[in-house]
C-alpha positions, 0 to 999 in steps of 0.5 A: 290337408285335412287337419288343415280344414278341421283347424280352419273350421274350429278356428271359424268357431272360435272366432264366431264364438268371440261375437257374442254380445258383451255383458251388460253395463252395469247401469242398464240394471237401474235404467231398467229400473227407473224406465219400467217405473216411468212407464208404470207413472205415465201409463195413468198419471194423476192428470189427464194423460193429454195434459203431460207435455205440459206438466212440469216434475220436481224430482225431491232428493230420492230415499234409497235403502242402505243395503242397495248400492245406489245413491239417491242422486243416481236413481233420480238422474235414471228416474229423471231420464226415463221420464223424459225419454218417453214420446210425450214427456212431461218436463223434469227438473232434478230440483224441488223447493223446501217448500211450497205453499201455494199450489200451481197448476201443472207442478207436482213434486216427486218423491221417490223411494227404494226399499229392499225390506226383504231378506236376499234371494240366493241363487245358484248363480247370483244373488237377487235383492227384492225390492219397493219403488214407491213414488209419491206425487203430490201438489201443495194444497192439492192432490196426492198421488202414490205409485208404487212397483215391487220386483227383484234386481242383481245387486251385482249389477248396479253402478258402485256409487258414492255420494260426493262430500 
C-alpha cells in the first residue's frame, strides 16, 4: 500500500511538472522588440501627444542588419502593430510614397533601422546580439525627429524569415 500512494504522489508531481508554460513563440522576442520601441516613440512623440489619434504614420521599408535574422518587412509589420495596439493609436500604414514634396500636416514618415555593430555576447547558455533601433521621423519640409534604443536580444528567438522573390 505504500509503494501504492508514493507511485500516486510521484506521479501527481510529474503531471504537475508537465503544466509548465510552453517556451515562448519565437516572434514574442520581436513583439517585445518593436512594443518597447512603440512606446519609447509614443511616450514624447514630435507632436503634441493629444494630437496622436489624428497623426497618420508611413512605415518606409525598414533597414535591418545582415547578421540579424529578421526581414525588414517583419519588423515593420511588429513595428506596425505595436503602434497601433496602444490606447491612443496614431494610424499606421505599412507604405510610404518615393517622395513627398509638400509637407501635410499629420503625415510623418518613418524610417526604422536595426543595427547589430557590436560583436555577440556569449553566455553560458545562449548567445545575445546587441543591438541599435533607431527611428527617424520626418515630414517633407517640416520637422525631423530621431529615437532611438539600444539593448541586447536572443537571436535564437526570433522568427527565421525570408524575404519573397
Amino acid at each position: 500500500m505504500k509503494s501504492l500512494i508514493t507511485g500516486l504522489v510521484l506521479l501527481m508531481l510529474g503531471g504537475c511538472a508537465g503544466l509548465s508554460q510552453s517556451p515562448p513563440d519565437a516572434r514574442e522576442a520581436l513583439k517585445g522588440l518593436a512594443a518597447n520601441a512603440a512606446r519609447g516613440l509614443l511616450a514624447s512623440p514630435p507632436w503634441p501627444a493629444q494630437d496622436t489619434p489624428a497623426i497618420t504614420i508611413l512605415l518606409r521599408p525598414a533597414e535591418v542588419a545582415e547578421t540579424l535574422p529578421i526581414t525588414p518587412a517583419a519588423l515593420n509589420e511588429a513595428l506596425g502593430r505595436a503602434l497601433l495596439s496602444n490606447e491612443n493609436a496614431p494610424h499606421v500604414l505599412d507604405w510610404a510614397p518615393a517622395s513627398m514634396s509638400a509637407r501635410v500636416d499629420g503625415q510623418w514618415l518613418l524610417q526604422a533601422e536595426l543595427t547589430a555593430d557590436s560583436p555577440p555576447l556569449r553566455l553560458s547558455d545562449r548567445t545575445l546580439q546587441p543591438y541599435r533601433l533607431q527611428f527617424d521621423l520626418s515630414q517633407p519640409g517640416g520637422e525631423h525627429w530621431q529615437w532611438q534604443a539600444s539593448g541586447a536580444l536572443d537571436p535564437d528567438a526570433l522568427p527565421r524569415t525570408t524575404e519573397s522573390p
